[in-house]
C-alpha positions as a Markdown table, in Angstrom:
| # | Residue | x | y | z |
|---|---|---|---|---|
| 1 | Unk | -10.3 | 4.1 | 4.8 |
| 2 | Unk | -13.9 | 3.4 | 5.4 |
| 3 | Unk | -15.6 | 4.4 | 2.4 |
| 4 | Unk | -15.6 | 3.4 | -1.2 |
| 5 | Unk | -16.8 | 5.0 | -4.2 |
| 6 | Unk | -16.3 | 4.1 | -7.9 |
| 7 | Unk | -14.4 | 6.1 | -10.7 |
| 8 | Unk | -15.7 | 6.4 | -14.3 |
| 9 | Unk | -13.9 | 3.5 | -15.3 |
| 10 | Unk | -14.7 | 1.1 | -12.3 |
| 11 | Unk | -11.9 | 1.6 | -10.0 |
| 12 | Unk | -12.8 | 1.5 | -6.6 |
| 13 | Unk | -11.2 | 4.4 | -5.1 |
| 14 | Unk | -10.8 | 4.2 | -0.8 |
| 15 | Unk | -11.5 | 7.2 | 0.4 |
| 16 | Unk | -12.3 | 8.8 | 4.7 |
| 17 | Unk | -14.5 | 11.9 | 5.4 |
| 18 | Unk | -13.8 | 13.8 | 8.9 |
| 19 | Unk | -15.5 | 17.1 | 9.9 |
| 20 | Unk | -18.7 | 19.2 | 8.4 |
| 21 | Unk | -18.3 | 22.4 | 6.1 |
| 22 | Unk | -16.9 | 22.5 | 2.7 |
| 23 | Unk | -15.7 | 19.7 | 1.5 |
| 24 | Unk | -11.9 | 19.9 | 0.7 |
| 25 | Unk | -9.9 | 16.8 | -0.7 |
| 26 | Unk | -6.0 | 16.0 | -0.2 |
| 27 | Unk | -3.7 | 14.4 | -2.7 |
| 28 | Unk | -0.5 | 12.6 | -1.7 |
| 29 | Unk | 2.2 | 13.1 | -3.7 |
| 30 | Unk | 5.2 | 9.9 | -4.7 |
| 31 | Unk | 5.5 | 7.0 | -3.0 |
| 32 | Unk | 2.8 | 8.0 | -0.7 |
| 33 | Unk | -0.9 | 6.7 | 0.3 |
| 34 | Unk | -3.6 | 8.9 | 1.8 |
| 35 | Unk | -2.8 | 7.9 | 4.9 |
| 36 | Unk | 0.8 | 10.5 | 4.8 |
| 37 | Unk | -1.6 | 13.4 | 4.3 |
| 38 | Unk | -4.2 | 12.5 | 6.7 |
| 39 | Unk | -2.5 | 14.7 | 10.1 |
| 40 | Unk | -3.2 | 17.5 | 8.1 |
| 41 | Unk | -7.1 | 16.3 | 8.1 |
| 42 | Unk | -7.8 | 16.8 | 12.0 |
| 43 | Unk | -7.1 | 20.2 | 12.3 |
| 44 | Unk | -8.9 | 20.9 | 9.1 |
| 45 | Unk | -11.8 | 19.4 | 10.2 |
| 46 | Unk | -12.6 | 22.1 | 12.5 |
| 47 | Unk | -13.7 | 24.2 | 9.8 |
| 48 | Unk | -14.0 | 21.6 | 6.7 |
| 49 | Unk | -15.0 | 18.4 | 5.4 |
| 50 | Unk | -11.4 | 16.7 | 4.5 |
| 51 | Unk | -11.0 | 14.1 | 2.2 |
| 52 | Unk | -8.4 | 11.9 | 2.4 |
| 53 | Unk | -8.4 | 9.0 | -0.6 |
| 54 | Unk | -6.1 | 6.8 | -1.8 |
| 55 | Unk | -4.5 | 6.9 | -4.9 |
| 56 | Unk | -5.2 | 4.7 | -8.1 |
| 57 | Unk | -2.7 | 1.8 | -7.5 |
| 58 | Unk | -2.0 | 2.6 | -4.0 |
| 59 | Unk | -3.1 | 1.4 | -0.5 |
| 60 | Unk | -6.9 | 0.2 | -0.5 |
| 61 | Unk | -7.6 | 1.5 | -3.6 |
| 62 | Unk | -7.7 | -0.6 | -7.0 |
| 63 | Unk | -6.2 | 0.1 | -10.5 |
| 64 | Unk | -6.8 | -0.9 | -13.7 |
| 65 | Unk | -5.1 | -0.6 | -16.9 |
| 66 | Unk | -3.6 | 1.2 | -18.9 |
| 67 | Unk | -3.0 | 3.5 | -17.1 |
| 68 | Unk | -3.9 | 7.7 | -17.8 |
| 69 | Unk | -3.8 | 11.0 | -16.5 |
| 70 | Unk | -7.2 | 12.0 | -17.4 |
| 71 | Unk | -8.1 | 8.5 | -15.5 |
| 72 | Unk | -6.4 | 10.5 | -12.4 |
| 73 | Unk | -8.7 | 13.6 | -12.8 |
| 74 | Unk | -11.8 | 11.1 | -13.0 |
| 75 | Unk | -11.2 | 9.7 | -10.0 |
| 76 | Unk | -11.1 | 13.4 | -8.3 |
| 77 | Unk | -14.7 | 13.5 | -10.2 |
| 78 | Unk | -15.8 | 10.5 | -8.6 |
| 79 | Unk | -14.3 | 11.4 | -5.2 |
| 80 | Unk | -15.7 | 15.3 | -5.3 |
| 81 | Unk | -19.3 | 14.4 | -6.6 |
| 82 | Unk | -19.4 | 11.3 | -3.5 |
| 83 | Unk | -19.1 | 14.4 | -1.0 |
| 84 | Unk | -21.5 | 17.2 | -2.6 |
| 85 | Unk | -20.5 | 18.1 | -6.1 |
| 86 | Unk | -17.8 | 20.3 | -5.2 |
| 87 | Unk | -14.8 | 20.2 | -3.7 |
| 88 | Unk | -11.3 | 22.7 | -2.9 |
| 89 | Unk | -7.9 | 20.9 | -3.4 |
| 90 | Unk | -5.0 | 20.5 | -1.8 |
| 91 | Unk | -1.8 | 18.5 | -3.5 |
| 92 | Unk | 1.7 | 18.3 | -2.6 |
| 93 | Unk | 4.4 | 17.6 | -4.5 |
| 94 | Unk | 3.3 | 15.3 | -7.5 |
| 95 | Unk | 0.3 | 15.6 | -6.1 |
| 96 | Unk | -0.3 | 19.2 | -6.6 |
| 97 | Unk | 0.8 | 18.6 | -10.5 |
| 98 | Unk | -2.0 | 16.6 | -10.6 |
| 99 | Unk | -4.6 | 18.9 | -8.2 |
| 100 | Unk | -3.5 | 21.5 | -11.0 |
| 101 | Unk | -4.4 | 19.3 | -13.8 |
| 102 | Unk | -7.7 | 18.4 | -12.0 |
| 103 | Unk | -8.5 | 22.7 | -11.2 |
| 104 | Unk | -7.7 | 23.2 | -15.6 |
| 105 | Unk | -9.9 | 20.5 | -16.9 |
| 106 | Unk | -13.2 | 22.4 | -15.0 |
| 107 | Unk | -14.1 | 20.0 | -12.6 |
| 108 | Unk | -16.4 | 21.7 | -9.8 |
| 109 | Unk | -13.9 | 22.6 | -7.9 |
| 110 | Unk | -14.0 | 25.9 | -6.1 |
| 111 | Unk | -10.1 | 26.8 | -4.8 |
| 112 | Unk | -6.8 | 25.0 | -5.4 |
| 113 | Unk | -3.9 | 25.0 | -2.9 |
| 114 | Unk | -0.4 | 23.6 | -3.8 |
| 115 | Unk | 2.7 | 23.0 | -2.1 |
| 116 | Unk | 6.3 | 22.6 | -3.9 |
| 117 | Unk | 5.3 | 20.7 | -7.3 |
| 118 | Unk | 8.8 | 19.9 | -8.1 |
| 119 | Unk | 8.6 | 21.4 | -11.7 |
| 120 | Unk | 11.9 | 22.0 | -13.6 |
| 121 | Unk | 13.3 | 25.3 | -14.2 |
| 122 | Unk | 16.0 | 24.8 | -16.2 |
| 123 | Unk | 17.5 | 22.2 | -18.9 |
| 124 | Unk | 19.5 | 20.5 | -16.6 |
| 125 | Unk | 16.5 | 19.9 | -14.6 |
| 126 | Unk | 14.8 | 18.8 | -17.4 |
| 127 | Unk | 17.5 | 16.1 | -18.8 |
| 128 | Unk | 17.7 | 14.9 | -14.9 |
| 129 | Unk | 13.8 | 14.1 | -14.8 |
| 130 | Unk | 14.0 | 12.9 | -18.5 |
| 131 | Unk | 16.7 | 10.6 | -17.2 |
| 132 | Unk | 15.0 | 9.6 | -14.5 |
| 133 | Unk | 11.5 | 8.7 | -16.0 |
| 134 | Unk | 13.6 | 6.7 | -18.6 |
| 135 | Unk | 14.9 | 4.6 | -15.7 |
| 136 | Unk | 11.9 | 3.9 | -14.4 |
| 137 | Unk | 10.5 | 2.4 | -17.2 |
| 138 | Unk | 13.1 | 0.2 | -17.7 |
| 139 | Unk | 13.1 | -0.9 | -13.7 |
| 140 | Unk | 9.0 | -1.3 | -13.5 |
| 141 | Unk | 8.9 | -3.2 | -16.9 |
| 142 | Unk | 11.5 | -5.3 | -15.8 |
| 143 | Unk | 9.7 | -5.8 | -12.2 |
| 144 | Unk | 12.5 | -4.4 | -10.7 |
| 145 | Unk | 10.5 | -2.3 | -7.8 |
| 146 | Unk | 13.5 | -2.0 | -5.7 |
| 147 | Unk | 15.5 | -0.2 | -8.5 |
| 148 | Unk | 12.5 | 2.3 | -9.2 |
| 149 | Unk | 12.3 | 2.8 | -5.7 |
| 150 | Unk | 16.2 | 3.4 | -5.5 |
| 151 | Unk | 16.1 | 5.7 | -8.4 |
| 152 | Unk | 13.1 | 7.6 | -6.9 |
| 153 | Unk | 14.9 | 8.1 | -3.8 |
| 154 | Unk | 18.4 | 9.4 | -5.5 |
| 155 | Unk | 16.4 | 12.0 | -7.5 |
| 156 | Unk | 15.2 | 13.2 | -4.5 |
| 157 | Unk | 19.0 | 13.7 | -3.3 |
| 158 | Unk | 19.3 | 10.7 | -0.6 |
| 159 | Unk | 22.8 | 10.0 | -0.4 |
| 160 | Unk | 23.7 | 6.2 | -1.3 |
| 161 | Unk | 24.1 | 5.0 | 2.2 |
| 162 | Unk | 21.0 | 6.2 | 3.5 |
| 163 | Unk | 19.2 | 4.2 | 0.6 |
| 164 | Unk | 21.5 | 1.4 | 1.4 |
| 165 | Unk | 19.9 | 1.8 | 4.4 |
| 166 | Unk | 16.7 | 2.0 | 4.0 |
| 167 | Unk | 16.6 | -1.0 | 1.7 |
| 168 | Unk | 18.0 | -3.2 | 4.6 |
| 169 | Unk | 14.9 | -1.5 | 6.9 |
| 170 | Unk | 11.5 | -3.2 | 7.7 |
| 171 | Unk | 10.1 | -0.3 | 5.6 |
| 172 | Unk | 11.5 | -1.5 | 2.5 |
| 173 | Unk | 8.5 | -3.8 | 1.3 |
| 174 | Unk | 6.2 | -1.1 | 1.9 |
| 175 | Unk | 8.0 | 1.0 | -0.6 |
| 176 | Unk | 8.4 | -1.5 | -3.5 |
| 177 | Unk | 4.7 | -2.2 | -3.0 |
| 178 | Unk | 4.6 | 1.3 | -3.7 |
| 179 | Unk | 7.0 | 1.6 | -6.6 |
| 180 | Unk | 4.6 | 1.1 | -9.3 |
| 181 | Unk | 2.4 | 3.9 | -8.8 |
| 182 | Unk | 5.9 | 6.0 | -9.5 |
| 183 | Unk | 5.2 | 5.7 | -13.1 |
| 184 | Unk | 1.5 | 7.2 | -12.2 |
| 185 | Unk | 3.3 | 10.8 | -10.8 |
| 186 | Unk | 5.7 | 10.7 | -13.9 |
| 187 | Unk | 3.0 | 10.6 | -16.2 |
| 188 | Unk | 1.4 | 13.5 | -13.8 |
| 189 | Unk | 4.6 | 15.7 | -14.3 |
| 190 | Unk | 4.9 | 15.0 | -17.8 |
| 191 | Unk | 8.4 | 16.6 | -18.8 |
| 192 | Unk | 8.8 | 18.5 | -15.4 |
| 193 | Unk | 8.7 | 21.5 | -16.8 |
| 194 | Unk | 6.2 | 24.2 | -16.0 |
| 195 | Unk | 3.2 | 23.7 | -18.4 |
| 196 | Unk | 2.2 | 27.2 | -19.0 |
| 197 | Unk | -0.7 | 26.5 | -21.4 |
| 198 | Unk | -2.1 | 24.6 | -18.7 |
| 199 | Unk | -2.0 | 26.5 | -15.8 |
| 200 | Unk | -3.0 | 29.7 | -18.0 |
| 201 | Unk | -6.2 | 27.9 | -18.1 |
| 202 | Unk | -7.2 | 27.0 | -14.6 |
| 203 | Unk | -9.8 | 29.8 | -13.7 |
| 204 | Unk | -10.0 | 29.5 | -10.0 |
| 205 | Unk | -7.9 | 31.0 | -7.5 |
| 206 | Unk | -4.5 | 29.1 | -6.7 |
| 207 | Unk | -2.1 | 29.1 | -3.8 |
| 208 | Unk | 1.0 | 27.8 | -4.3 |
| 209 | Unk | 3.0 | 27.3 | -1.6 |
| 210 | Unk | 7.2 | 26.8 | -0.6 |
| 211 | Unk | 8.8 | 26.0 | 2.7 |
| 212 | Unk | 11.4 | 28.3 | 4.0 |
| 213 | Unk | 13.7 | 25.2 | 4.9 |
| 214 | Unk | 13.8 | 23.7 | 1.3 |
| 215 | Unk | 16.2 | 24.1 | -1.8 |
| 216 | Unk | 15.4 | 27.7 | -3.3 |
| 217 | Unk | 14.3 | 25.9 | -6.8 |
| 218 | Unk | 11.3 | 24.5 | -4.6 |
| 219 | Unk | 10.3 | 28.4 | -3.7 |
| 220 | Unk | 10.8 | 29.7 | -7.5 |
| 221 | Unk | 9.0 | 26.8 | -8.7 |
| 222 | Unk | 6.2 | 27.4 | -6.6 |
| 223 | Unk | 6.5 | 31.3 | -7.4 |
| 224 | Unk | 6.6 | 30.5 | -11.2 |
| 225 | Unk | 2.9 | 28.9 | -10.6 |
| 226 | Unk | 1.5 | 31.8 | -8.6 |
| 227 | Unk | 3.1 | 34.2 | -11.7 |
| 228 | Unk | 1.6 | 31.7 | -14.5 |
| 229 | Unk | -2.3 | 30.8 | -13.2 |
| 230 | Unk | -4.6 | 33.6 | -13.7 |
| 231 | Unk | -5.7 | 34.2 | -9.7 |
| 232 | Unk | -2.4 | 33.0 | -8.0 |
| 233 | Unk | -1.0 | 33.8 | -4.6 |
| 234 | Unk | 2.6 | 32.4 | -3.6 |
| 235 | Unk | 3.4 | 32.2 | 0.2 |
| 236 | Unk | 6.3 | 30.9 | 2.1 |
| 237 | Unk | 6.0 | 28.7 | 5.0 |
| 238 | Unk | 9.2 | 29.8 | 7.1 |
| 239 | Unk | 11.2 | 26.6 | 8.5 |
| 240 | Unk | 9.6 | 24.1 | 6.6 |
| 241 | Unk | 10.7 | 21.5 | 4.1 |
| 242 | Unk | 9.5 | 19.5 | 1.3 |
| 243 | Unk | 7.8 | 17.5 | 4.7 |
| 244 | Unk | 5.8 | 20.5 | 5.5 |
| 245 | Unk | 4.4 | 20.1 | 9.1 |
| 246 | Unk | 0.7 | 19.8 | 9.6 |
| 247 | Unk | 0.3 | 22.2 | 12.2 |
| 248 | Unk | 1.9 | 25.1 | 10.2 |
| 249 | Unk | 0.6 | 24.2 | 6.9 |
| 250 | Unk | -3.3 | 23.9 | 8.5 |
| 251 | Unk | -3.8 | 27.9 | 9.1 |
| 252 | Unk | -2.2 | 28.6 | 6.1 |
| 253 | Unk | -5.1 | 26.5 | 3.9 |
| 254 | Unk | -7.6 | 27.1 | 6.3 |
| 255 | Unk | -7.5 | 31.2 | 5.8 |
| 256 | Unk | -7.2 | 30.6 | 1.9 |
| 257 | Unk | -10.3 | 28.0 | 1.6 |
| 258 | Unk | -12.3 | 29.6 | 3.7 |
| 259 | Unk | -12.7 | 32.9 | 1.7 |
């Protein structure tokens, strides 16, 4: 990240530019940093200014305490009036809960694009994220990152080896330097369930997107939002997954930003 720009509260937020047009910022989802939605910023960049930033409490960016949602939508304040004063967004995963939040609370931003926020359909969904979020505020207040990062990675459905695994791979630190900022995207999804008050209120159009490849729940999910916004369009990405590939995914938001 070469760039730096201040949120309202004095958090320096890390953030790249690449390309010229309107300007079009990307937010990572979990256990991420910019820098896992920055492929998607070159072939973008043909036709847009991409921003790619860093999270509060993630990467190069700072953090500061306690923390907030509302802090969260700030930051995309900060990072969308640093490139013009207004801005389309794309989130994935937590990230698009957030990019959602961001579109409702009238920030200047002129189209929202969204892919699989893992919202909960049913009660069993819900108690399973309610569990989980308990859990993790018992690891992080304990400093026990390698716990929240273990819990993270069951509730994604990684079988126990293959976290075994990964603990005992260089990768590991990375991830536990990460693990704080897990309690940032549970605060973002709130109870996991589809807040329809919310996105009742966002006024500009939304696409909300699936991948072919992934659990059906993802698609619904993602349906459920197009249904529930007020200008929403639902799209499947056949053969992707929850690690939607850049160079499908790129057309896709291209055609819908540009209109």
């Amino acid at each position: 990240m070469d760039k730096q720009t201040l949120s309202r509260d004095g958090t320096p937020l890390a953030y790249q530019s690449t390309g010229r047009g309107p300007a079009v910022v990307l937010v990572s989802g979990a256990m991420s940093t910019g820098g896992t939605v920055a492929p998607l910023a070159q072939p973008l960049s043909e036709r847009f200014r991409v921003v790619v930033y860093d999270r509060r409490g993630r990467g190069q960016s700072g953090d500061t305490a306690p923390y907030a949602v509302e802090r969260e939508v700030e930051d995309l304040a900060a990072l969308i009036e640093a490139v013009g004063g207004e801005a389309s967004l794309y989130g994935v995963s937590s990230g698009g809960a957030l990019v959602l939040r961001a579109a409702a609370s009238g920030l200047p931003v002129r189209r929202a694009a969204v892919y699989e926020v893992p919202y909960a359909l049913d009660e069993s969904a819900a108690r399973a994220w309610a569990e989980y979020a308990e859990r993790l505020t018992e690891a992080l207040a304990g400093d026990r990152r390698g716990d929240a990062v273990e819990l993270f990675l069951r509730l994604t459905g990684l079988g126990e080896e293959m976290i075994q695994g990964a603990r005992r791979s260089p990768l590991w630190a990375g991830l536990e330097a990460l693990a704080p900022s897990l309690a940032h995207d549970a605060a973002v999804m709130g109870d996991a369930r589809v807040p329809r008050a919310l996105l009742s209120s966002v006024r500009v159009p939304v696409l909300s997107l699936a991948g072919g490849a992934s659990p059906g729940w993802f698609r619904e999910a993602a349906r459920t939002v197009a249904r529930t916004v007020p200008q929403g369009a639902y799209r499947v990405l056949e053969g992707q997954s929850h690690a939607v590939e850049p160079g499908v995914l790129a057309p896709v938001l291209a055609e819908f930003l540009a209109d």
